[in-house]
C-alpha positions as CSV (number, residue, x, y, z in Angstrom):
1,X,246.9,104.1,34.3
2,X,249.9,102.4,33.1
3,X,251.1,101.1,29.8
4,X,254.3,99.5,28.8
5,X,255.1,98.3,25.5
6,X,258.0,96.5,24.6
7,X,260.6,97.2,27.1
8,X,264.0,96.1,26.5
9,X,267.0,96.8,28.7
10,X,270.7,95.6,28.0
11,X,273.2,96.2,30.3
12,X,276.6,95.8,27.2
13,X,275.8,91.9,25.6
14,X,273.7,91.3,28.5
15,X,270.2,91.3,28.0
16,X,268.1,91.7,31.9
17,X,264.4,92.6,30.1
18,X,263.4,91.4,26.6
19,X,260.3,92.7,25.2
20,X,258.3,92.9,28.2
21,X,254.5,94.3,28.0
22,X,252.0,94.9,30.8
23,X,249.3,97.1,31.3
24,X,248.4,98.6,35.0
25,X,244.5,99.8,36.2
26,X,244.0,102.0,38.3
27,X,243.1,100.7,42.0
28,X,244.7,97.4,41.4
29,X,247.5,95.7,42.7
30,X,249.6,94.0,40.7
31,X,252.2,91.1,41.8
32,X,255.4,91.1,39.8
33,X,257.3,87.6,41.3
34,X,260.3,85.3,39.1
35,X,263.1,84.1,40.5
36,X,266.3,86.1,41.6
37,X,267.4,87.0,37.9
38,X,264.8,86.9,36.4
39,X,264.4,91.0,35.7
40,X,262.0,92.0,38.5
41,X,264.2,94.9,39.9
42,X,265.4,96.4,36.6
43,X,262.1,96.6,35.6
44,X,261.1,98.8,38.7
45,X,264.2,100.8,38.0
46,X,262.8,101.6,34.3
47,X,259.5,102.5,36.1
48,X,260.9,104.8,38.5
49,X,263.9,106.4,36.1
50,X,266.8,105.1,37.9
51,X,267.8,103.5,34.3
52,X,266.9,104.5,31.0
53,X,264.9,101.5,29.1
54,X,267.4,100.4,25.8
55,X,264.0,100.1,24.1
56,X,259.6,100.2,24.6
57,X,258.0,102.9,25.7
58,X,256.3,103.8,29.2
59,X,253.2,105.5,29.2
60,X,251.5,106.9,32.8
61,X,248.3,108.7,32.8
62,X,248.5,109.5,28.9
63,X,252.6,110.8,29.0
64,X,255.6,108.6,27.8
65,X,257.6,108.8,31.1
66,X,260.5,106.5,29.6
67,X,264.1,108.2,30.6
68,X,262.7,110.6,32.9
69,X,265.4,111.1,35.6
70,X,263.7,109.9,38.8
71,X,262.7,113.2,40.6
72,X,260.2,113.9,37.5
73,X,259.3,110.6,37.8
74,X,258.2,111.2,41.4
75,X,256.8,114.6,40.6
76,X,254.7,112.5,38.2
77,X,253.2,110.6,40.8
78,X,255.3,107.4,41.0
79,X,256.8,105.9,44.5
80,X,258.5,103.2,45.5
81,X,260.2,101.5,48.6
82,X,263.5,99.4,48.3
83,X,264.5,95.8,48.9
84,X,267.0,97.3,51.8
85,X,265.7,100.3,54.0
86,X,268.8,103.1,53.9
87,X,267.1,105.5,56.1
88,X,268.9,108.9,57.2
89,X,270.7,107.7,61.0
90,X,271.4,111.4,61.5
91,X,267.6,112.1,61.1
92,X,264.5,111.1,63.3
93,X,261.9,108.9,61.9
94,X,259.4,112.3,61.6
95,X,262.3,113.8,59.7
96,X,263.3,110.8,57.4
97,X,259.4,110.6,56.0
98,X,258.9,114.6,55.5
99,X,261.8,115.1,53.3
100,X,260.1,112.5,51.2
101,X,257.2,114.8,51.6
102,X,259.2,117.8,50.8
103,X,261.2,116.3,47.5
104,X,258.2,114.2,46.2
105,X,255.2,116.4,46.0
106,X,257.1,119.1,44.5
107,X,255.5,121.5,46.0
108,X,258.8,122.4,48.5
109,X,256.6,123.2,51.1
110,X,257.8,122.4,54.7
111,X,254.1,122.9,56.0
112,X,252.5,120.6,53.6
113,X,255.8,118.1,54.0
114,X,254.7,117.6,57.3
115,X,251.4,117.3,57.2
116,X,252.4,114.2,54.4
117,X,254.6,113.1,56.9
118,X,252.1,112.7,60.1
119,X,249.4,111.3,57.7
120,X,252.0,108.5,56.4
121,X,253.1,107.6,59.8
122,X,249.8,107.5,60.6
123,X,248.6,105.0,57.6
124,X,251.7,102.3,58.6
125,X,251.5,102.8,62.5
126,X,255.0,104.9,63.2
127,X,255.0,107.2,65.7
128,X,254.3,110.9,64.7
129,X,256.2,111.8,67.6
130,X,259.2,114.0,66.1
131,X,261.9,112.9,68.4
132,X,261.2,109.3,68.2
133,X,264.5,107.7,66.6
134,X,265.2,105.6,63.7
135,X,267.5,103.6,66.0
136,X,264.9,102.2,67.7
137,X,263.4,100.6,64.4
138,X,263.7,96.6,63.8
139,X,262.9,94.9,60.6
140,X,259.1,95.6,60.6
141,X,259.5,99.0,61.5
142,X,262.1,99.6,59.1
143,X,259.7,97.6,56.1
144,X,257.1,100.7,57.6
145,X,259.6,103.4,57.3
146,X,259.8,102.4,53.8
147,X,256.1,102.6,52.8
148,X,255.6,105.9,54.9
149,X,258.0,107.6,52.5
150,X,256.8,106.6,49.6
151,X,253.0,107.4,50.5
152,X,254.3,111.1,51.6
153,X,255.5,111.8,48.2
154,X,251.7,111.6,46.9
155,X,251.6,108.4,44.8
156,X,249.3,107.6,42.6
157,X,251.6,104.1,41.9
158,X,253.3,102.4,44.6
159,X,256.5,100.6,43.3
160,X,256.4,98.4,46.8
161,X,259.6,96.0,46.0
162,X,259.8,93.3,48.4
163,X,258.0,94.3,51.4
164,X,258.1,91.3,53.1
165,X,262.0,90.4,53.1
166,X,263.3,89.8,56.9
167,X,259.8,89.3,58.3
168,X,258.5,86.5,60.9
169,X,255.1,85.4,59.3
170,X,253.2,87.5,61.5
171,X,254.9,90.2,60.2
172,X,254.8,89.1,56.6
173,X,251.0,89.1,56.9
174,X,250.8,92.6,58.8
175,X,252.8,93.7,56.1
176,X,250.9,92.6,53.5
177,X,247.4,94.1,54.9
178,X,249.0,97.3,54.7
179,X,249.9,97.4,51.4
180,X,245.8,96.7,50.8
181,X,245.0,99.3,53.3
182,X,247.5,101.7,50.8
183,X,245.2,100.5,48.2
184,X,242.1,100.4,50.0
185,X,242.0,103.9,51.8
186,X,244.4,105.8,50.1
187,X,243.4,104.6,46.3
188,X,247.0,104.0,45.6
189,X,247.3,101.4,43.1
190,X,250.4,98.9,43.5
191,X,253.2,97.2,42.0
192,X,254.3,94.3,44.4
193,X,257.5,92.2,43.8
194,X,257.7,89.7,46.1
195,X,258.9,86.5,46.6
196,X,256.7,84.9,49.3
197,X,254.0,84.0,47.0
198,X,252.3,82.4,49.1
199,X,251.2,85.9,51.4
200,X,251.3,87.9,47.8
201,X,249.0,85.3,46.4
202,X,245.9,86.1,48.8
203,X,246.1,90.2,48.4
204,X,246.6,91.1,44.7
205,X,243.9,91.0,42.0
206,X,247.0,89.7,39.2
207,X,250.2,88.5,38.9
208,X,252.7,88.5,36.6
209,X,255.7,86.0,36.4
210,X,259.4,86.7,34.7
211,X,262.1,84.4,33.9
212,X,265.4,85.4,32.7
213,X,264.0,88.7,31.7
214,X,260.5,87.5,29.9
215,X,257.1,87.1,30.7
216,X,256.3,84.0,30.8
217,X,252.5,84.3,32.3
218,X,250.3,86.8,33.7
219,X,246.6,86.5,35.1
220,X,244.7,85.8,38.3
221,X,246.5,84.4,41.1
222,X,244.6,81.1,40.7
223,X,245.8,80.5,37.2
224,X,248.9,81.8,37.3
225,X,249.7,79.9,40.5
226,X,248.6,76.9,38.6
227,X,250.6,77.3,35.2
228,X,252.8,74.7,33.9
229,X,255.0,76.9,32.9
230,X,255.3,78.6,36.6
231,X,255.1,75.6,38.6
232,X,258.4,74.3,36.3
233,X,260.6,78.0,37.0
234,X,259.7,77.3,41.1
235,X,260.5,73.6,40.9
236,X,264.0,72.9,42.7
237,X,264.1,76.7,43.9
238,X,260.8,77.1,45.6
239,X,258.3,74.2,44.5
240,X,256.6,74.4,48.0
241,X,255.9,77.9,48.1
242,X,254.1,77.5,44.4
243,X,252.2,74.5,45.1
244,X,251.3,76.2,48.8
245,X,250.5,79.7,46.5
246,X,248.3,77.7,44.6
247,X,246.2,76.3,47.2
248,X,246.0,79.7,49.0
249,X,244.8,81.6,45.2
250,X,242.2,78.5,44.7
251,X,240.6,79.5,48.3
């Protein structure tokens, strides 16, 4: 479904993503962790046009896609949710989702907008009720806010970047179920960057690890988890969370 090949990005002398390959099937989700620096956002904002790549190509369902500006990107049948929610204050919850409906599919169709809308809502557990406010949302609601507009603009790729950030742990792993139920009953396949491994660990099928803009390993959860050269990015930053990720993948 996806291919990229050698993408480079350089921001003047500064060099965020150095020849980075990877390869995406369809139906599977992929976990994209590193630590804070290590590339992770700028590569979803290659995927999903909001910067041009300074080099590689991007190929998705047989068409280069690199440089696309982002709306032809969506129109493609990429999505993705950000790190912070910035949802419309002046618009209700119903409203916020369908004009991701109405923008993403293309199609400018207010009918078909909202039936996108209800069925998102729907998948993440928001009310469909088209008064109820954004107002009223916390943290989880907000993560679910987040998900419902990307699935109404008719993914075929979920770009789901940090789901989990500002969750209790109930709400980390309510979180993460969703994101399989995207997978499961909508047959969207995913991109997850994350940096609770040790939730991410126990839903994706493969993992790839950056570090200071290269990939420095990629398999199943159980190796990768398990990788020298993992274990010594995490140590001093987040050595319990890799050793508790590896424990979690080996079950």
């Amino acid at each position: 479904m996806l291919v990229v090949n050698g993408l480079v990005k350089r921001f003047g002398g500064f060099t965020a993503v150095n020849n980075v390959s990877f390869e995406v099937e369809q139906g599977e989700i992929l976990g994209l962790i590193g630590p804070n620096g290590s590339g992770k956002s700028t590569i979803f904002n290659m995927l999903s046009g909001t910067f041009p790549p300074s080099a590689g190509t991007i190929t998705f369902d047989g068409s280069e896609i690199a440089g696309l500006p982002p709306h032809k990107i969506i129109n493609r049948g990429i999505g993705r949710t950000f790190q912070i929610p910035r949802p419309f204050r002046r618009l209700t919850i119903f409203e916020n989702v369908a004009l991701a409906g109405y923008y993403g599919q293309g199609s400018h169709s207010l009918a078909k907008a909202n039936d996108a809308a209800e069925k998102a809502l729907t998948m993440v557990g928001l009310p469909t009720d088209r008064q109820a406010s954004v107002d009223g949302l916390g943290a989880a609601g907000l993560k679910k806010l987040e998900l419902a507009k990307a699935i109404a603009t008719g993914p075929k790729l979920l770009l789901a970047d940090e789901s989990l950030g500002g969750l209790d742990e109930t709400e980390m792993d309510q979180a993460a179920d969703m994101l399989r139920k995207i997978r499961d009953e909508l047959g969207i396949t995913i991109i997850w960057v994350e940096h609770i491994m040790g939730v991410l660990m126990r839903v994706v099928d493969r993992v790839m690890v950056l570090d200071h803009g290269e990939k420095i390993s990629e398999g199943l959860p159980s190796a990768v988890s398990s990788d020298p050269r993992v274990v010594e990015v995490y140590l001093g930053t987040d050595a319990h969370a890799t050793q508790a990720a590896a424990a979690e993948a080996r079950r």
